[in-house]
N, C-alpha and C positions, 0 to 999 in steps of 0.2 A: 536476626529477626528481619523479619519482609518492610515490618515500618520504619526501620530506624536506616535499611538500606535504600529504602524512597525514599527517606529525609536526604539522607545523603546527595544523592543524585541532586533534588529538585534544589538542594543549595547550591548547585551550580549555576543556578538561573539568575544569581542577583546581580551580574554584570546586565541583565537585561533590561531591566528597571532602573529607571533613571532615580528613584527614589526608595528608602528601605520599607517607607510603610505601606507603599504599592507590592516591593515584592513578599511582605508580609501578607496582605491583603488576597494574591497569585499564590500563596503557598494554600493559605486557608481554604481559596477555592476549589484548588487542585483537591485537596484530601477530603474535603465534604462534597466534591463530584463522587469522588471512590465509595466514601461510605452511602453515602444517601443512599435511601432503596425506592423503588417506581420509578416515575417520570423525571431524567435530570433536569426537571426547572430553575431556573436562577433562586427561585424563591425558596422552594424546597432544597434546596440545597444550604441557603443563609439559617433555614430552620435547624439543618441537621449540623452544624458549625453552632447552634445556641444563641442563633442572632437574631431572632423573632419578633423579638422589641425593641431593636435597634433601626437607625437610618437604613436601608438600604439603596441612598442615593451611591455612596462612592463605591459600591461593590458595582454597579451597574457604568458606572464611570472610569472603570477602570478597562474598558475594554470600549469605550467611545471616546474620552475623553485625553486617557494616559498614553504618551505618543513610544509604545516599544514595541517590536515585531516579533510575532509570535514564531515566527520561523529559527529565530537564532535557538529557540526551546530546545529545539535535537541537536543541536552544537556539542552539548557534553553526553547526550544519548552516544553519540556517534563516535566520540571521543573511547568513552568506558565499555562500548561494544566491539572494539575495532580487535583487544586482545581472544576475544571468541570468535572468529570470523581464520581458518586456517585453508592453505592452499593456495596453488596459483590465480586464481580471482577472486575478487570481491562481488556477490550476486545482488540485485540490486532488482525490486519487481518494478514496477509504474504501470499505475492503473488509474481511470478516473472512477466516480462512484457520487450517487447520486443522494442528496436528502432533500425531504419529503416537505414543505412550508406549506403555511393556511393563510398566513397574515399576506394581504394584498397589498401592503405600503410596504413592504419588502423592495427596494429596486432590483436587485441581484435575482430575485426569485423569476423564472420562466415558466412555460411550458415545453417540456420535451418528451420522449419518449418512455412510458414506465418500461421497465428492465422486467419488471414482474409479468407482464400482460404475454398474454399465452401466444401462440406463435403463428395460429393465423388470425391472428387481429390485433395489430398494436394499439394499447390504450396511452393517453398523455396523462403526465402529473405537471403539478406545479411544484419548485423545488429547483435548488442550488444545486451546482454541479464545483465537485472539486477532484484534484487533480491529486492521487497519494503515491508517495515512492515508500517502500520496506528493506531496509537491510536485511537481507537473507541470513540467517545464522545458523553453520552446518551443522546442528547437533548431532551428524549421523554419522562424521568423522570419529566422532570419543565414546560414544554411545548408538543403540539401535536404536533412537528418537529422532524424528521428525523436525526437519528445520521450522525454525522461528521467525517468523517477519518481524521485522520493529521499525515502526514508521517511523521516518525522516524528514518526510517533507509531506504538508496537506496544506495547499492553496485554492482558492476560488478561482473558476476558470468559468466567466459566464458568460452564456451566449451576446450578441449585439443585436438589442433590440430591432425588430422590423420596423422600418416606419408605414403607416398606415397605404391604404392604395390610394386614396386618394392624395398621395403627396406628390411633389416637385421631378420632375426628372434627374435634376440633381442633387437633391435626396436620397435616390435609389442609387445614384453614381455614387454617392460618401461612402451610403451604404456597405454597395459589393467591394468599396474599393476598405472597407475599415476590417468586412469580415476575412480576408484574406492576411490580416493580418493580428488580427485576436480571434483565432480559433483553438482546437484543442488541439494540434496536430503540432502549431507553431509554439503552443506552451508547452505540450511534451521536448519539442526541439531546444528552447531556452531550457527546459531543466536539465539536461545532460550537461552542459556548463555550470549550473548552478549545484548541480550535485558533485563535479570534478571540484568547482573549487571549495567545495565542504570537506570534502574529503583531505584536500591540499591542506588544510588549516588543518585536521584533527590529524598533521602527520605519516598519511597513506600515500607521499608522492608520488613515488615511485611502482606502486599496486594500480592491477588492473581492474577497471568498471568493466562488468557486465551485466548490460541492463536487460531484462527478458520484458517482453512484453506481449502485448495481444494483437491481433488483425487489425483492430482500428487504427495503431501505430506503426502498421506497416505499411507507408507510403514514401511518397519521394520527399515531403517537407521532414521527415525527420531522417529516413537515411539517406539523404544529402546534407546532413549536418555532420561534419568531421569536428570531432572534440580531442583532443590528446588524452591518451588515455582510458575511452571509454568505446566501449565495443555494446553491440546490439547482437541480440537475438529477437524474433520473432516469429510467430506464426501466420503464413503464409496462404492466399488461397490456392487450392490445385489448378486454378486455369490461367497464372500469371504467365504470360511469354518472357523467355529467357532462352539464350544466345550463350556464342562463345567469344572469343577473340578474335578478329579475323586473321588470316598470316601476316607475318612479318614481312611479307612484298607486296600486300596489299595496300593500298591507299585509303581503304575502311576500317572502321576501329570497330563495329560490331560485326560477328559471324552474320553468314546469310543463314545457318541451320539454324531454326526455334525447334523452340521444343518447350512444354509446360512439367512441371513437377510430377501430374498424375501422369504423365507418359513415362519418366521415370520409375514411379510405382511398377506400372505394367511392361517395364525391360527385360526380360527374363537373362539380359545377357550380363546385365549387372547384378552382382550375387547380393543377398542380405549375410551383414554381419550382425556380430551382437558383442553385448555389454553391459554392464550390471549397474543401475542407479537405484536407491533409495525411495523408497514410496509405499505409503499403506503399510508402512510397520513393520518393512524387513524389505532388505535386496530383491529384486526382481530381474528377470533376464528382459532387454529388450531389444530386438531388431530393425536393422535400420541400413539405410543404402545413405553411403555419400560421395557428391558431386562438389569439387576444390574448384576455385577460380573459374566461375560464370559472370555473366553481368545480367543484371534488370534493366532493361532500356528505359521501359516505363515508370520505373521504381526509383532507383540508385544511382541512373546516370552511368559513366564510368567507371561508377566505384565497386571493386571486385566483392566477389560476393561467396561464399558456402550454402551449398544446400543439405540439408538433412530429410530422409524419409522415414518416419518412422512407420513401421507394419503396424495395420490392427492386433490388438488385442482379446484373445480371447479368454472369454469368461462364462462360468454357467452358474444356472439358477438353482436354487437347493431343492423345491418342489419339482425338478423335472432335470434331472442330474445327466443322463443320458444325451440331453441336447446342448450345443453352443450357440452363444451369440457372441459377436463382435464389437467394438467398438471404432469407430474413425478412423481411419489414418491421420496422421499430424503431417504437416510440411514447414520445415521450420528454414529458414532464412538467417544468418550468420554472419558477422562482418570479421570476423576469427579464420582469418584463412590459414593457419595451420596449429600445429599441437595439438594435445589431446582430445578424444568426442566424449570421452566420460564427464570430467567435468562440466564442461556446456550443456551437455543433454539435460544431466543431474540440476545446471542453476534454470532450466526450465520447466521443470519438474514441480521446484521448490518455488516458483510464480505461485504456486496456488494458497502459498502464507500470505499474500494478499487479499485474495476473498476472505481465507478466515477471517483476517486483521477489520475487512467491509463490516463482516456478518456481527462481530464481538463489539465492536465500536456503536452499530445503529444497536443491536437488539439489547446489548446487556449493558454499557453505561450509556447509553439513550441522546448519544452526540448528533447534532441539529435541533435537540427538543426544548431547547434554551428560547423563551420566546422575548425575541430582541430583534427588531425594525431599525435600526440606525444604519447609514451605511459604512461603516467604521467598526461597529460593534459586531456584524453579519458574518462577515470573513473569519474575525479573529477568536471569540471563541471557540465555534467548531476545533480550530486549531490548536487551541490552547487545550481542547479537553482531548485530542489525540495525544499531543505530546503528555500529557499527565498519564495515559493510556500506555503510552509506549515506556515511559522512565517506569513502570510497575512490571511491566513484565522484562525490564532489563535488571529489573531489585530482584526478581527472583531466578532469577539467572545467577546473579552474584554472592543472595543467600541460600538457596537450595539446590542450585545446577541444574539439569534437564529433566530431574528426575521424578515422580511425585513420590517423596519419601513421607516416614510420620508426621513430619508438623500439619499435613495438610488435613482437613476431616476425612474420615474412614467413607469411602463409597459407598450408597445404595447397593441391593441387594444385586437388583437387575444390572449394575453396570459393576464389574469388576475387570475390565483391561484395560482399563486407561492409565498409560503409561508416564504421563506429561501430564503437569497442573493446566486447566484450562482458567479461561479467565472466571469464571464463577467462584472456583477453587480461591484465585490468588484475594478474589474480592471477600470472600467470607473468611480467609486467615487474618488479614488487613482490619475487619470490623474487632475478629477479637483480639488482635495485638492491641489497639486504638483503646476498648475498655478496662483490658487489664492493665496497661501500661499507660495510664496518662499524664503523666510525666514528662514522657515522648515526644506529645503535643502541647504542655503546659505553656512554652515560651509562644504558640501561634494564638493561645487566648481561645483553645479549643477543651471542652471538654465531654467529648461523644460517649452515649452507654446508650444499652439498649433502650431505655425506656426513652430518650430522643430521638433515635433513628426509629423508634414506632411510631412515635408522634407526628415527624416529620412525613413519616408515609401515608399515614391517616389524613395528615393536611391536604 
């Protein structure tokens, strides 16, 4: 059963809690996040758990008051995932991601850039920014399914306030001299140590991290960071200058030839290969030019580097079949200087179980919607409801495998290929495990049926 392989998992959590009736307290949350249906409010959520007329001081107190880090939560995610995860590396995505806040006694909450705001005209929101890493899980080794992100790691990474103009000179000097070292480029950088050593603990010493990531992490603060162990991929922009080695009787260590990436593209004397990764539902061929041991002056410093090109893509539209369009070329950047390009290609590929991981977390269990102003309590929930997020889709990995077999409901009419439980699926198997078996939940002081979880929604 899905519920009884969540219970499983989340008992792993009680070394986290310094006390049992906090991690009672953390278990009941976790599973009346899952079920509650609408808005995840703290409140509606104490409704859909049957706690309506009870206190709820210490449900609120346990994430401002009780001193545990919500981060140790993927410890045994990571532990019980590590046996699904085959081949010579470990894929690992890191991305940051944004939620949306109203309450103005937030400290954490800024003004930044909306993600959503069309593209010539950036709009701002107000809203927390946090920091998430996914264990990559290759489902497309044992099965033609689509790898699986399962978050890891989701920390707050907030910008440092501006001081006003009319402040201090030295003010502004704190300032520029604070933001250079809490930004997001520098917390991407601590986390590759902090994901090596998680890994080191769940047993993977010897296994290699590769971490994929996007443009905004491809700069010199994080690939000048050397971790043991962990390699980077990236994608890169086409107008970066890059060099070779100068010779061996030279007295310079970088080439005088530049050259940028989209010159590569357009080399006719370097051939395109090809090779076969996973994506969209079945093996695809894809072509690609690569360039071994370069440097980034700009970038990387001396540190050696791989280039990948990949060719556009071509694709057509079903209303006008006779014509093509293209899509991008990729330039991807690699601290993997040798061995295989299928696998690397393939763990960048599979970056994009991180956006899913964005998209299932904000729109369908409703993480940030928790309305909590303390600065203590701001950080940690989001956290706490990813990691309950993530042990849910590791339960059904361990009770149904990759597959969407029977226990799940029968499809709509209009969607019959979907091949993999999504998370709507795993949440409305979960609701009727919960009423038919209460049993399951009898020791957390829960007792969910349908006519709670209406109530709850209604409230």
């Amino acid at each position: 059963m899905l519920l009884s392989a969540w219970l499983d998992i989340v008992a792993a959590w009680r070394p986290v809690f310094h006390q049992p009736r906090s991690f009672r307290r953390a278990t009941r949350q976790a599973l009346g996040l899952l079920l509650c249906l609408g808005r995840r409010t703290l409140s509606r959520i104490l409704w859909t758990n049957g706690a309506e007329q009870r206190s709820w001081s210490a449900d609120y107190f346990l994430f401002s008051r009780s001193g545990w880090d919500p981060q140790q939560l993927f410890r045994p995610i990571v532990e019980r995932a590590l046996p699904f995860c085959r081949g010579p590396y470990l894929g690992v995505a890191v991305d940051d991601t944004r939620l949306r806040k109203t309450g103005l006694r937030i400290q954490q909450a800024f003004y930044q850039r909306d993600p959503l705001s069309p593209k010539f005209r950036y709009n701002l929101m107000l809203g927390l920014r946090f920091l998430q890493a996914s264990l990559l899980i290759p489902l497309h080794h044992s099965a033609a399914r689509a790898a699986r992100g399962l978050p890891i790691r989701f920390e707050e990474v907030s910008a440092v306030k501006r001081p006003r103009r009319q402040a201090s000179a030295e003010e502004w000097k704190q300032y520029r001299a604070v933001v250079k070292i809490h930004n997001l480029s520098r917390r991407g950088a601590d986390l590759l140590t902090q994901l090596r050593a998680v890994f080191d603990a769940a047993g993977a010493v010897h296994r290699t991290l590769v971490v994929a990531v996007d443009g905004s992490f491809c700069n010199r603060t994080v690939f000048t960071r050397v971790v043991r162990g962990v390699e980077l991929i990236a994608r890169a922009r086409k107008d970066i200058v890059l060099c070779w080695r100068a010779a061996a009787d030279s007295r310079r260590f970088y080439g005088t030839d530049l050259f940028t990436p989209e010159q590569i593209r357009q080399d006719d004397s370097r051939p395109w290969r090809k090779t076969q990764v996973f994506y969209g539902g079945k093996r695809r061929t894809i072509y690609y030019k690569e360039v071994p041991e370069l440097y980034w002056r700009g970038g990387a410093l001396r540190r050696p580097l791989r280039l990948f090109v990949l060719r556009s893509t071509r694709y057509q539209v079903r209303k006008n079949p006779r014509r093509y369009y293209y899509r991008k070329p990729a330039y991807l950047l690699t601290t993997v200087l040798s061995g295989p390009v299928a696998p690397l290609l393939q763990i960048y590929f599979d970056r994009w179980q991180i956006e899913v991981n964005h998209r299932e977390e904000k729109d369908t269990l409703g993480v940030g919607q928790a309305q909590l102003w303390n600065v203590t309590s701001v950080p940690k929930q989001p956290a706490f409801a990813v990691a309950t997020y993530s042990a849910l889709l590791l339960a059904s990995l361990q009770a149904f495998g990759p597959d969407r077999g029977p226990a799940y409901a029968a499809l709509p009419k209009w969607r019959r290929n979907a091949k993999r439980p999504s998370c709507l699926d795993l949440l409305a198997l979960l609701r009727k495990e919960a009423a038919e078996h209460p049993e399951l939940t009898a020791t957390l002081g829960l007792q969910p049926t349908p006519a709670t979880l209406t109530a709850a929604a209604a409230a």
